[in-house]
DRENDO-1510 file (C-alpha; in Angstrom, 1 decimal, always signed):
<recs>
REC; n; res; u; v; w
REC; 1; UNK; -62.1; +139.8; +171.0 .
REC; 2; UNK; -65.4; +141.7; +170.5 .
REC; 3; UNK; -67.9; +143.0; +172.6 .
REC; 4; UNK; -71.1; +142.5; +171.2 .
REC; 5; UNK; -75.2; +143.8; +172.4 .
REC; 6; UNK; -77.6; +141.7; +171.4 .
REC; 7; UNK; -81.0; +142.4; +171.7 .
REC; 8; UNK; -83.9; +139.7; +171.2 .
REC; 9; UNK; -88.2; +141.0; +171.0 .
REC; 10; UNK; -90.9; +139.1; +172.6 .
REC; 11; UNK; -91.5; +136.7; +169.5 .
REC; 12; UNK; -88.1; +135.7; +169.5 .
REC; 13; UNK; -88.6; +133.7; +172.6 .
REC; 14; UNK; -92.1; +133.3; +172.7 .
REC; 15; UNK; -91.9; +129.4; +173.2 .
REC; 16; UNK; -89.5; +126.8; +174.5 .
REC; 17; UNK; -88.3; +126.0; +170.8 .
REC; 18; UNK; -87.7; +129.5; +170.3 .
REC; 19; UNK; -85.9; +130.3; +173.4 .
REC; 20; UNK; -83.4; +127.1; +172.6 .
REC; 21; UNK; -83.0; +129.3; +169.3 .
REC; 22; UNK; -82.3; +132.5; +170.8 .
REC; 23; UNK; -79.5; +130.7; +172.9 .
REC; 24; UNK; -78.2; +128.8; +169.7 .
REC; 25; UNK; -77.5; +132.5; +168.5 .
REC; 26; UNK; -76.1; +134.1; +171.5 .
REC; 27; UNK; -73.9; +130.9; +172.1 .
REC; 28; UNK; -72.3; +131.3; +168.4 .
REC; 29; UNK; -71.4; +134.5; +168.7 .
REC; 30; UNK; -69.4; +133.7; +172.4 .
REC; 31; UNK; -68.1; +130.4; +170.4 .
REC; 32; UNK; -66.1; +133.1; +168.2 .
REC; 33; UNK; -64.1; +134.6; +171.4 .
REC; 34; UNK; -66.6; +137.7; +171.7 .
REC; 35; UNK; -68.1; +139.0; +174.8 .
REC; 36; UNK; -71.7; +139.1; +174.7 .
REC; 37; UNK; -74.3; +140.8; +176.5 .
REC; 38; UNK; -78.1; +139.8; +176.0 .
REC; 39; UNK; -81.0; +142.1; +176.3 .
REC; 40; UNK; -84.1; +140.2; +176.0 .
REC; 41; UNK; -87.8; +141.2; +175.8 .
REC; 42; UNK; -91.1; +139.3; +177.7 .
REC; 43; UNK; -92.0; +136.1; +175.7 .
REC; 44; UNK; -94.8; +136.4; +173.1 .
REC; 45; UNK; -98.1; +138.4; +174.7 .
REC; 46; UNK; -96.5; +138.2; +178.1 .
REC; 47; UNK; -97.2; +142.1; +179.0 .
REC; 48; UNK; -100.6; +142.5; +177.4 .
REC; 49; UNK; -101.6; +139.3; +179.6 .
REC; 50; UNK; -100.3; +141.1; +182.5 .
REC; 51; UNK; -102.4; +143.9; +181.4 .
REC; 52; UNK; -105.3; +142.2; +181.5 .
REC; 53; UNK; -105.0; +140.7; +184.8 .
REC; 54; UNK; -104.1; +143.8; +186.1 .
REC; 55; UNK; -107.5; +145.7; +184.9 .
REC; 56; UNK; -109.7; +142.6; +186.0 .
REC; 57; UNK; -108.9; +143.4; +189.7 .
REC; 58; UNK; -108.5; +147.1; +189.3 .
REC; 59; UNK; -109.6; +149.2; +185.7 .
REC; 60; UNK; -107.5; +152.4; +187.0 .
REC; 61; UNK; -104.2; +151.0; +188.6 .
REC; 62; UNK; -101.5; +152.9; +189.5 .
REC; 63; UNK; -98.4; +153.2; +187.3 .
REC; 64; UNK; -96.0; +152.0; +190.0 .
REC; 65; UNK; -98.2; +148.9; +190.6 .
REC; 66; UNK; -98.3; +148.5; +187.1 .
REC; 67; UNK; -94.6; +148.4; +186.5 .
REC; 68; UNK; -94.4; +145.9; +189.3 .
REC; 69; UNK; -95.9; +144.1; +187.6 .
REC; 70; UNK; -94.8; +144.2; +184.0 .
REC; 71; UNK; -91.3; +144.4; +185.3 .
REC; 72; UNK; -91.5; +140.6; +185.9 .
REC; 73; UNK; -92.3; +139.7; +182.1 .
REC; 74; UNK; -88.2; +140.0; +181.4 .
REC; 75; UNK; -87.2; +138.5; +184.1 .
REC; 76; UNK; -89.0; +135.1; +183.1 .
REC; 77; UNK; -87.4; +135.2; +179.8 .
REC; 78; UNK; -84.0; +135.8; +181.0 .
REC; 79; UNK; -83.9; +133.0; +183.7 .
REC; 80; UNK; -85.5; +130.7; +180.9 .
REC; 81; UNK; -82.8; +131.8; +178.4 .
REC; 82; UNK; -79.8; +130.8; +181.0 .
REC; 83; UNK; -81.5; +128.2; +182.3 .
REC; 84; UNK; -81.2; +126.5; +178.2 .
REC; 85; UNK; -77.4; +128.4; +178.2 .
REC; 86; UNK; -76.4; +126.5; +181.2 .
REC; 87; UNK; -78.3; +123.4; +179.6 .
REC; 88; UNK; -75.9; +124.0; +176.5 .
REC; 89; UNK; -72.4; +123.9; +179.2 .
REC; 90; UNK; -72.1; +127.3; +178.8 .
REC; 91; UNK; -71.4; +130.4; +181.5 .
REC; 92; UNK; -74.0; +132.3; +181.8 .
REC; 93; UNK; -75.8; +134.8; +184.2 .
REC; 94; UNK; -79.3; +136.9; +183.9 .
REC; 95; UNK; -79.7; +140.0; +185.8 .
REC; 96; UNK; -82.5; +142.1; +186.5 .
REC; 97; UNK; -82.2; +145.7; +184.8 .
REC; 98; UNK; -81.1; +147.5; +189.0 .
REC; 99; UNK; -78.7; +144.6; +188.9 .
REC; 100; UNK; -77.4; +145.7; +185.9 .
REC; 101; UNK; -77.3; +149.6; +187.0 .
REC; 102; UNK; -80.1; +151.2; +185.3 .
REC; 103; UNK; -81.2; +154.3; +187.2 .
REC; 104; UNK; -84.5; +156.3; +185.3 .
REC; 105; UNK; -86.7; +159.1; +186.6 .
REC; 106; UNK; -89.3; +158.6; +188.4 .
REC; 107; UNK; -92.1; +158.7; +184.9 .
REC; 108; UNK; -93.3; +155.5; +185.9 .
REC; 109; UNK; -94.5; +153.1; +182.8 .
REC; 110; UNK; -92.8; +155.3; +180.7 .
REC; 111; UNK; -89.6; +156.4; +182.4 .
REC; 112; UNK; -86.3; +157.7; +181.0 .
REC; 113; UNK; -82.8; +156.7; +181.6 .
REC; 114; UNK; -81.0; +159.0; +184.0 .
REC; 115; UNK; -77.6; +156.6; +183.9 .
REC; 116; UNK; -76.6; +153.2; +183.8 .
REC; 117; UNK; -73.6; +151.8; +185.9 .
REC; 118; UNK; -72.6; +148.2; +184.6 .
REC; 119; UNK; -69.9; +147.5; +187.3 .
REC; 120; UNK; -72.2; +144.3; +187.8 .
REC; 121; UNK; -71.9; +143.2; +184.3 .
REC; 122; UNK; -68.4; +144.2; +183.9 .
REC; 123; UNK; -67.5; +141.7; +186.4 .
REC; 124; UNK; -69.5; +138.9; +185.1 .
REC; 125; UNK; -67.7; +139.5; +181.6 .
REC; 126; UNK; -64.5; +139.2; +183.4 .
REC; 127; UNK; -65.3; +135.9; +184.5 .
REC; 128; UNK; -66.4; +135.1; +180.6 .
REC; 129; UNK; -69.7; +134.6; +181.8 .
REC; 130; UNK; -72.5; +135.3; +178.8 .
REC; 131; UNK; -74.7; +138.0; +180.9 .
REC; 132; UNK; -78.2; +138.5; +180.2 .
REC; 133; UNK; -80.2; +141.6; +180.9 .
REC; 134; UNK; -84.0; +142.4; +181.5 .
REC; 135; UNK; -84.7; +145.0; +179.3 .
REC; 136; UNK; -87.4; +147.9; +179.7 .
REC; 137; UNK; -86.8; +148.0; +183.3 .
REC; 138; UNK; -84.6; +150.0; +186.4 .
REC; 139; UNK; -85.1; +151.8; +189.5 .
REC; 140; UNK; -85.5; +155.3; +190.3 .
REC; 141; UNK; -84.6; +157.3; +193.1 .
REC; 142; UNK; -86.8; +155.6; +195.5 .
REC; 143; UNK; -85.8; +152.5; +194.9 .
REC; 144; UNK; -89.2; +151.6; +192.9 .
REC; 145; UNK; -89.1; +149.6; +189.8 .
REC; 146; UNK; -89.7; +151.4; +187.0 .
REC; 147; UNK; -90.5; +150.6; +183.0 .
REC; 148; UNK; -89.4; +152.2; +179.9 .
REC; 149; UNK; -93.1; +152.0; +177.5 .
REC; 150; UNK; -93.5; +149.9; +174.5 .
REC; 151; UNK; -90.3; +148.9; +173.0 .
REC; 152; UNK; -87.9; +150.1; +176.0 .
REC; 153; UNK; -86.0; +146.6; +175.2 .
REC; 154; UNK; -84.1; +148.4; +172.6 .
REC; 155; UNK; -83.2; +151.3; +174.3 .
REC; 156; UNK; -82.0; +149.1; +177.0 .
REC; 157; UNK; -79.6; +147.6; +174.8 .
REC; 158; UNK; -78.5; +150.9; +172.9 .
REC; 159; UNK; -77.6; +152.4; +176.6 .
REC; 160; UNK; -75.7; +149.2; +177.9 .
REC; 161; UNK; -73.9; +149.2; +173.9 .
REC; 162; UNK; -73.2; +152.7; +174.6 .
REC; 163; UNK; -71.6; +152.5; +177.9 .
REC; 164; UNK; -69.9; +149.5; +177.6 .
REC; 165; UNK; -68.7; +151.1; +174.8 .
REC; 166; UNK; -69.5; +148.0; +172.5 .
REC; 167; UNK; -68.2; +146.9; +169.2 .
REC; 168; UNK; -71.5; +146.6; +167.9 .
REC; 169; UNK; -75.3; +146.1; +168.7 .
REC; 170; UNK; -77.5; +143.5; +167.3 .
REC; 171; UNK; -81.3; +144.1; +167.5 .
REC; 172; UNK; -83.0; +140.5; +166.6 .
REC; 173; UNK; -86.5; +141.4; +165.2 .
REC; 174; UNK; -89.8; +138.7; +163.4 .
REC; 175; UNK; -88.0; +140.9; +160.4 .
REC; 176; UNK; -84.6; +140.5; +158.9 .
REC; 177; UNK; -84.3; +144.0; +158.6 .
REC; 178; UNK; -85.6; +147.4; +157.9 .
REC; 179; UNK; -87.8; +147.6; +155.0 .
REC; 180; UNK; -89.2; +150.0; +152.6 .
REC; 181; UNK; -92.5; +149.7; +153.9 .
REC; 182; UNK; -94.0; +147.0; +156.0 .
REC; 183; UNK; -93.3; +143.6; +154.2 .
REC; 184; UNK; -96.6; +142.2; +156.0 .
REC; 185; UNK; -98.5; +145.3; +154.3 .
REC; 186; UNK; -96.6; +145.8; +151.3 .
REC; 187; UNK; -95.6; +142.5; +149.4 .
REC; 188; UNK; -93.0; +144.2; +146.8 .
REC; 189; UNK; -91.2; +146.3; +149.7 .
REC; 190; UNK; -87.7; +146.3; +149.4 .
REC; 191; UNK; -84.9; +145.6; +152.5 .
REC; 192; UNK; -82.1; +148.0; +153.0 .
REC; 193; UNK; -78.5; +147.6; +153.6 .
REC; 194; UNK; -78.2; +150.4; +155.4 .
REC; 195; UNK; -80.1; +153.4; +156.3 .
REC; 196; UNK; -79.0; +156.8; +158.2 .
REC; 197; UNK; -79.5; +157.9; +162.0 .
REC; 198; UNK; -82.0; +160.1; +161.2 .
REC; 199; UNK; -83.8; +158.6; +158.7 .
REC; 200; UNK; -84.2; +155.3; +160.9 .
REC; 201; UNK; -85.2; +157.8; +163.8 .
REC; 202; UNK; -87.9; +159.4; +161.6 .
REC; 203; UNK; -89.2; +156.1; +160.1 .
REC; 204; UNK; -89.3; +155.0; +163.4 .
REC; 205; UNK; -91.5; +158.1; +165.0 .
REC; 206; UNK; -93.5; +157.8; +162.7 .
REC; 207; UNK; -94.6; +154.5; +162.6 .
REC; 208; UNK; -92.5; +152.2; +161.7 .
REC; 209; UNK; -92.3; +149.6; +164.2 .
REC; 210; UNK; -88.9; +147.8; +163.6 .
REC; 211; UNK; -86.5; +150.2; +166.2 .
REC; 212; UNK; -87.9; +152.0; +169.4 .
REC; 213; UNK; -87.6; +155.8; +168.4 .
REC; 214; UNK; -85.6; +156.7; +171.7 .
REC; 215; UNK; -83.1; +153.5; +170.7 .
REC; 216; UNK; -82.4; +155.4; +167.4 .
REC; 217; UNK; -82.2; +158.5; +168.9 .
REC; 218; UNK; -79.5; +156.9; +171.9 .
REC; 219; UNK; -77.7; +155.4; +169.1 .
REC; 220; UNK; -77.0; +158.3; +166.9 .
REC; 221; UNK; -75.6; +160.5; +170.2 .
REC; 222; UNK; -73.6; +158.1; +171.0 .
REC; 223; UNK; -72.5; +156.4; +167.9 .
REC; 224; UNK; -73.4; +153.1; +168.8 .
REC; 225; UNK; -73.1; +150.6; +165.8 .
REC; 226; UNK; -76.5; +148.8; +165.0 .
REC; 227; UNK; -77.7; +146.0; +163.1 .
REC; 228; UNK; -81.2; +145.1; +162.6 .
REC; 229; UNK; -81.8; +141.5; +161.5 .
REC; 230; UNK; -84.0; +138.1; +162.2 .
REC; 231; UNK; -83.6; +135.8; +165.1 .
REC; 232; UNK; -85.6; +133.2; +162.5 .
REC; 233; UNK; -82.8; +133.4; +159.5 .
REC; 234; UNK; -79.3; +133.9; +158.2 .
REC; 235; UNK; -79.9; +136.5; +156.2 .
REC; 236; UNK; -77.5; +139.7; +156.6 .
REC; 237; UNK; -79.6; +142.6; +158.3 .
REC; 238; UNK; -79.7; +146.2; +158.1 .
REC; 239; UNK; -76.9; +148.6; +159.1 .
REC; 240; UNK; -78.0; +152.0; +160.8 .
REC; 241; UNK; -75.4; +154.4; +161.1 .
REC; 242; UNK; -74.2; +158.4; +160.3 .
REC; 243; UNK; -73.2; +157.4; +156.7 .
REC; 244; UNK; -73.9; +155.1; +153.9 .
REC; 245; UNK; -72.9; +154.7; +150.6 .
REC; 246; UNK; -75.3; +156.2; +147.7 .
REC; 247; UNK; -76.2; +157.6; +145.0 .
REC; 248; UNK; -77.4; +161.7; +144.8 .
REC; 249; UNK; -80.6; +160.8; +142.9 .
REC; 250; UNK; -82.1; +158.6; +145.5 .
REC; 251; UNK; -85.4; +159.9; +146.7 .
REC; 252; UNK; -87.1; +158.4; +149.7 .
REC; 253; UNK; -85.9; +155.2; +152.3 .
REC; 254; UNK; -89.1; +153.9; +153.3 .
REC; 255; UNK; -92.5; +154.9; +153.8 .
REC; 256; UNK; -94.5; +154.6; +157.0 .
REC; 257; UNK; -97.9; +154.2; +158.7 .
REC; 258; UNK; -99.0; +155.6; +162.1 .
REC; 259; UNK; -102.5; +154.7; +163.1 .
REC; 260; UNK; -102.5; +155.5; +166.7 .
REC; 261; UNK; -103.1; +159.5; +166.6 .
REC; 262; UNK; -106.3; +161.1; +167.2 .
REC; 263; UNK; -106.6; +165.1; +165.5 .
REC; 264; UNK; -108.3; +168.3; +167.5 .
REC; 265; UNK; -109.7; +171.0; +166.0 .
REC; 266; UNK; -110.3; +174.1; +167.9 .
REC; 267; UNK; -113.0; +176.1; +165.7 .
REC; 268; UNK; -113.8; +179.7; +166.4 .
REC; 269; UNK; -110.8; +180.8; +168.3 .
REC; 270; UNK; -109.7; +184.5; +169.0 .
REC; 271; UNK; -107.8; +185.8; +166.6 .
REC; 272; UNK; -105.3; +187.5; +169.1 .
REC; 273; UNK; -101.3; +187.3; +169.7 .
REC; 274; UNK; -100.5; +184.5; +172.1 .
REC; 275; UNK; -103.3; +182.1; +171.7 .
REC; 276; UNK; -101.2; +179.1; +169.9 .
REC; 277; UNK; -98.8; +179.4; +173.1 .
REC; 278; UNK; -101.5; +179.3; +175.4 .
REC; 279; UNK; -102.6; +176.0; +174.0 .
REC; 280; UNK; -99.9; +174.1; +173.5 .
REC; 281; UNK; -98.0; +175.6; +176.5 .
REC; 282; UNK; -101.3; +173.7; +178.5 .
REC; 283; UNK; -100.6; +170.7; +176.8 .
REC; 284; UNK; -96.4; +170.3; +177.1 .
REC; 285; UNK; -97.0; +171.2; +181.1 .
REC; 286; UNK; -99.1; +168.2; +181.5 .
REC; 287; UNK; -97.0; +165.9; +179.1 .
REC; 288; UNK; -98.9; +165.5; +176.0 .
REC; 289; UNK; -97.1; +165.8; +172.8 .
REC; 290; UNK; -98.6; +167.3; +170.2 .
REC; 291; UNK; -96.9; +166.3; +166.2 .
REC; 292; UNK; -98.6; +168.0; +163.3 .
REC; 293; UNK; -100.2; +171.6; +163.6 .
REC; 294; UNK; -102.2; +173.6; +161.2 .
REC; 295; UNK; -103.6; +176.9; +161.9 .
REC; 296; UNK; -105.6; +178.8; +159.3 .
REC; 297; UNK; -105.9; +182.6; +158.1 .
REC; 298; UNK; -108.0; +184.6; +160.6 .
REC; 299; UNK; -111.3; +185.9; +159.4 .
REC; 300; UNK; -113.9; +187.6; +161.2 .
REC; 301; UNK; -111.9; +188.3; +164.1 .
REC; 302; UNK; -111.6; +184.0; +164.5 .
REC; 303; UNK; -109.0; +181.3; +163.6 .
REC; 304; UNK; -108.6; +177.4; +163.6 .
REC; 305; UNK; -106.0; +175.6; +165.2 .
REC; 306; UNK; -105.8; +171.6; +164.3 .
REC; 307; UNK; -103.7; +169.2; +165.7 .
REC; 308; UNK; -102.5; +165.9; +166.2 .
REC; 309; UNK; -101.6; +163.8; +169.4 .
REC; 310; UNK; -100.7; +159.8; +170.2 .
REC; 311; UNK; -104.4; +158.2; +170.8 .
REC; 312; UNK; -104.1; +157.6; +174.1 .
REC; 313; UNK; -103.3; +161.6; +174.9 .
REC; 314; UNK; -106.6; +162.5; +172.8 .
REC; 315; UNK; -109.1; +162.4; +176.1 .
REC; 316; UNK; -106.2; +164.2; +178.6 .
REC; 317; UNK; -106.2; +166.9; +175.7 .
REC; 318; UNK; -109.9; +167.7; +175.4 .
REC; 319; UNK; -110.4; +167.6; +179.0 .
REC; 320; UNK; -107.4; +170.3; +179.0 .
REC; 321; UNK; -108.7; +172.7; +176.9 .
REC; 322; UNK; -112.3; +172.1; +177.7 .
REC; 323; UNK; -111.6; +173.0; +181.3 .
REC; 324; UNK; -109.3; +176.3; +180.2 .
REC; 325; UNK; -111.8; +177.7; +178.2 .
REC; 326; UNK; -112.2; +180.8; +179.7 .
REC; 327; UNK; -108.2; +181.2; +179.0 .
REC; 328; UNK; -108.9; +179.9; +175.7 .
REC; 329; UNK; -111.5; +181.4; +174.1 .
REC; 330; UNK; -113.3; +179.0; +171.3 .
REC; 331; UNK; -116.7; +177.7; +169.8 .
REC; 332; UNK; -115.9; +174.7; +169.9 .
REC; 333; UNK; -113.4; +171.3; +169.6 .
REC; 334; UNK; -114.2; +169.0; +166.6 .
REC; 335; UNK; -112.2; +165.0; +167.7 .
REC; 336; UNK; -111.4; +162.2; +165.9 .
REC; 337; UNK; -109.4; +159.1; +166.4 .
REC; 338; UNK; -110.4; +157.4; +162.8 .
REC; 339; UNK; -107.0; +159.0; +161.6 .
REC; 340; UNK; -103.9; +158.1; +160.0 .
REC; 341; UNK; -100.5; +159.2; +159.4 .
REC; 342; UNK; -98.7; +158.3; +156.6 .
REC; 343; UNK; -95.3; +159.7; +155.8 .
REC; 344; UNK; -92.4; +159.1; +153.0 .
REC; 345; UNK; -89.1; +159.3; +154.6 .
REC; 346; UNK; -85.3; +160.0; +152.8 .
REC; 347; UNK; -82.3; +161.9; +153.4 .
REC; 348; UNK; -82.0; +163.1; +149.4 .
REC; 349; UNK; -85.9; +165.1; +149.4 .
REC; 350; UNK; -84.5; +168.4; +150.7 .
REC; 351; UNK; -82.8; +168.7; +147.0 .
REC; 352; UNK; -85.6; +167.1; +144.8 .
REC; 353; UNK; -88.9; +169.5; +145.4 .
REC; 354; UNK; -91.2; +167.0; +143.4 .
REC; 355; UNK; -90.8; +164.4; +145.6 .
REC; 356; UNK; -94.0; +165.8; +148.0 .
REC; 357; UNK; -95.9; +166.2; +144.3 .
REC; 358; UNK; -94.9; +162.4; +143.4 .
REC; 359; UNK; -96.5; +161.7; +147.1 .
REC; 360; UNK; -99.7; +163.5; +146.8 .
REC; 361; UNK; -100.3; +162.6; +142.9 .
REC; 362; UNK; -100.0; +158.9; +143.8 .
REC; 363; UNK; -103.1; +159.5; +146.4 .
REC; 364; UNK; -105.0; +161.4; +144.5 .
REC; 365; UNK; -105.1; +159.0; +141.3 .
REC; 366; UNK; -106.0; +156.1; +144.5 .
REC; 367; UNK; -108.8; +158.4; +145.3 .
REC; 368; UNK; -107.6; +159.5; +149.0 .
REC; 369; UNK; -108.1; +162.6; +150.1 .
REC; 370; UNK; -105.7; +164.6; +152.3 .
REC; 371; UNK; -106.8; +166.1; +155.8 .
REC; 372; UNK; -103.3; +167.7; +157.0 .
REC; 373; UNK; -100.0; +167.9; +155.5 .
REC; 374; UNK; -96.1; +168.6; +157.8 .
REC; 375; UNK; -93.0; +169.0; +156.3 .
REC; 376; UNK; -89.6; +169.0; +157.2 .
REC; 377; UNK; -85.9; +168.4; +155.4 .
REC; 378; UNK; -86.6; +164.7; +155.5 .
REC; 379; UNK; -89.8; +163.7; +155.5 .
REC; 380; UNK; -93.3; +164.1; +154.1 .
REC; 381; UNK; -96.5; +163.4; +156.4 .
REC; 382; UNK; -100.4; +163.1; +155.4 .
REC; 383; UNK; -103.4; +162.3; +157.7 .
REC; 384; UNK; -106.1; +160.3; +155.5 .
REC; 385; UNK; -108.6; +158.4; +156.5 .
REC; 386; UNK; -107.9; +155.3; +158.9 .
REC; 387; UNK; -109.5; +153.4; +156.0 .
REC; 388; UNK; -107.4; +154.4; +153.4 .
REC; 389; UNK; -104.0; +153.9; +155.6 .
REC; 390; UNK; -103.3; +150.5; +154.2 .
REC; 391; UNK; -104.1; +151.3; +150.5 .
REC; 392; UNK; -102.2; +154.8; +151.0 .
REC; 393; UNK; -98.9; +153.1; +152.0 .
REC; 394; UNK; -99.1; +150.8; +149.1 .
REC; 395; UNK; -99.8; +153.2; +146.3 .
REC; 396; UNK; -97.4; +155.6; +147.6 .
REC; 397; UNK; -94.4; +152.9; +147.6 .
REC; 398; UNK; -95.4; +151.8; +144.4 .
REC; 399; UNK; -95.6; +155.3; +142.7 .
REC; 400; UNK; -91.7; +155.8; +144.7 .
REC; 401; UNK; -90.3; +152.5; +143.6 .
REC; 402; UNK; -91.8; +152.1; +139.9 .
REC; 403; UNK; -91.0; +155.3; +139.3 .
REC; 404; UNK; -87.4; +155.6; +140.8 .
REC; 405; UNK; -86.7; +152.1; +140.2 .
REC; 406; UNK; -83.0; +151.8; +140.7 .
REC; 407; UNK; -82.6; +154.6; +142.6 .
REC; 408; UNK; -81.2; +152.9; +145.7 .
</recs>
């Protein structure tokens, strides 16, 4: 007997039919003698409708109001999902995520996951009861509800996998598994069997939207076993895990596209030690991550320091440093939000030095010119042009996969 996470997104159960579906699956898989735990996301457009109710009555609510609120988007889909269980004659029970014993910090709408204690769900499995979770959600020290952002349904799964020490963890996607580039973006992009911790976790920093970064991230500390396939198909899906099986010459996994990032420029600023600590020292205390940076030579006594945070971060930041300007000494900060990032992503580039060449060749003979460029063992990033994100991602996979065809 197996213990097996499974995790189902919003369009999974976005409708009746869907949600009878979604059961169908989870009620195979307890058929076969398995324990199953279910994680389940809010149907369809659930929490951008809540959203939208919320700012019709109040444009700045609070966080802990607005996790309230949102909270209640997984609950509907889990009593709807037992509710078609129990219509099936199966044993089945949902519980909220402080039923199941997440505890988080107190970060409301974007809170972490301090512990989770699944005595709850332990006890319901020992009954051979199919127990579904809300994911995203817990409580935090003072007994408020709390949320984990955009795509906390899979690190809700990942972290009850992990402690219930599970045999493996299903993450049910509109996707039957990970891709070499968006398949809605990129016709020809290719699926993978299976793909590495890190380059899943970079793939999905940087854009990709198949895994929740902090999922990936959970999953490789913990060695949790993942598989990412379609709640819509049959089709086998894509294995994450430390190793897989391939050969030396392969180049790249996947490329990726990141359109919510704005870039800052600060012109003019002293060239003195200490200034690039000063800035972003301001930014980590009041939580804005910063991603790509690129400073230039002093001249003149002056510098320039550019860099890139997520969209919504992009007014906190200028506010920042407009209002420590007399710590920070500059002429002036350039914005702009009509950015992109667009990064190639593999495991085999530290070894093969033309691979960045291959990357910026392919966007040069497309025409699109390069604003920054970051670098590490495993991946290559660009910001172009939001324009030219689309057409960027599709020359760039077709320059990889024409001209390492075979590789993987």
């Amino acid at each position: 007997m197996a213990l097996i996470v499974q995790k189902f997104g919003g369009s999974s159960v976005a409708n009746a039919e869907r949600v009878r579906n979604v059961a169908r699956i989870i009620t195979d898989a307890y058929k076969k003698g398995n324990n199953v735990v279910v994680v389940l996301s809010a149907q369809g457009d659930t929490t951008d409708d809540l959203i939208e109710k919320a700012l019709e009555l109040n444009p700045d609510p609070s966080r802990r109001e607005m996790d309230m609120l949102l909270s209640t988007g997984e609950q509907i889909s889990c009593a709807l999902c037992a509710m078609a269980i129990e219509q099936m004659g199966y044993p089945v029970v949902s519980l909220t995520g402080w039923q199941a014993g997440f505890h988080t910090n107190s970060g409301y709408t974007n809170a972490r996951i301090k512990r989770v204690k699944p005595d709850r769900i332990l006890e319901e499995l020992d009954k051979r009861r199919i127990v579904i979770v809300t994911g995203f959600q817990g409580l935090n020290k003072y007994g408020d509800i709390t949320t984990l952002g955009r795509g906390g349904s899979d690190t809700s799964a990942v972290a009850l996998a992990a402690v219930l020490h599970a045999d493996l963890c299903q993450i049910y996607t509109d996707v039957d598994g990970v891709y070499t580039a968006d398949p809605r973006l990129v016709p020809n992009a290719r699926k993978l069997e299976e793909i590495t911790y890190e380059e899943m976790l970079e793939l999905a920093s940087l854009g990709a939207q198949v895994l929740h970064n902090r999922s990936v991230e959970m999953a490789k500390r913990y060695d949790v076993r993942l598989e990412v396939l379609s709640s819509f198909t049959d089709a086998p899906g894509t294995k994450v895990k430390e190793v897989v099986k391939r050969m030396e010459k392969s180049h790249i996994s996947g490329v990726a596209k990141d359109k919510n990032i704005a870039r800052l420029a600060l012109v003019g600023l002293e060239d003195t030690p200490g200034i690039a600590f000063k800035i972003f020292s301001l930014l980590a205390r009041n939580n804005v991550n910063v991603d790509i940076i690129l400073q230039s030579i002093g001249r003149s006594e002056t510098k320039d320091i550019s860099f890139t945070v997520a969209k919504s971060d992009m007014e906190l930041a200028q506010k920042l440093l407009e209002e420590n300007r007399d710590v920070i000494a500059f002429d002036h900060i350039d914005v702009s939000d009509n950015i992109a990032k667009v990064s190639i992503v593999g495991a085999g580039m530290i070894n093969n030095p033309g691979v960045a060449a291959t990357m910026f060749e392919a966007l040069f003979n497309a025409g699109i010119n390069i604003n920054m460029i970051s670098t590490s063992e495993i991946k290559v990033s660009v910001l172009v042009d939001s324009c030219d994100a689309d057409r960027a991602v599709q020359v760039v996979h077709d320059r990889f996969y024409d001209e390492f065809n075979g590789a993987r």
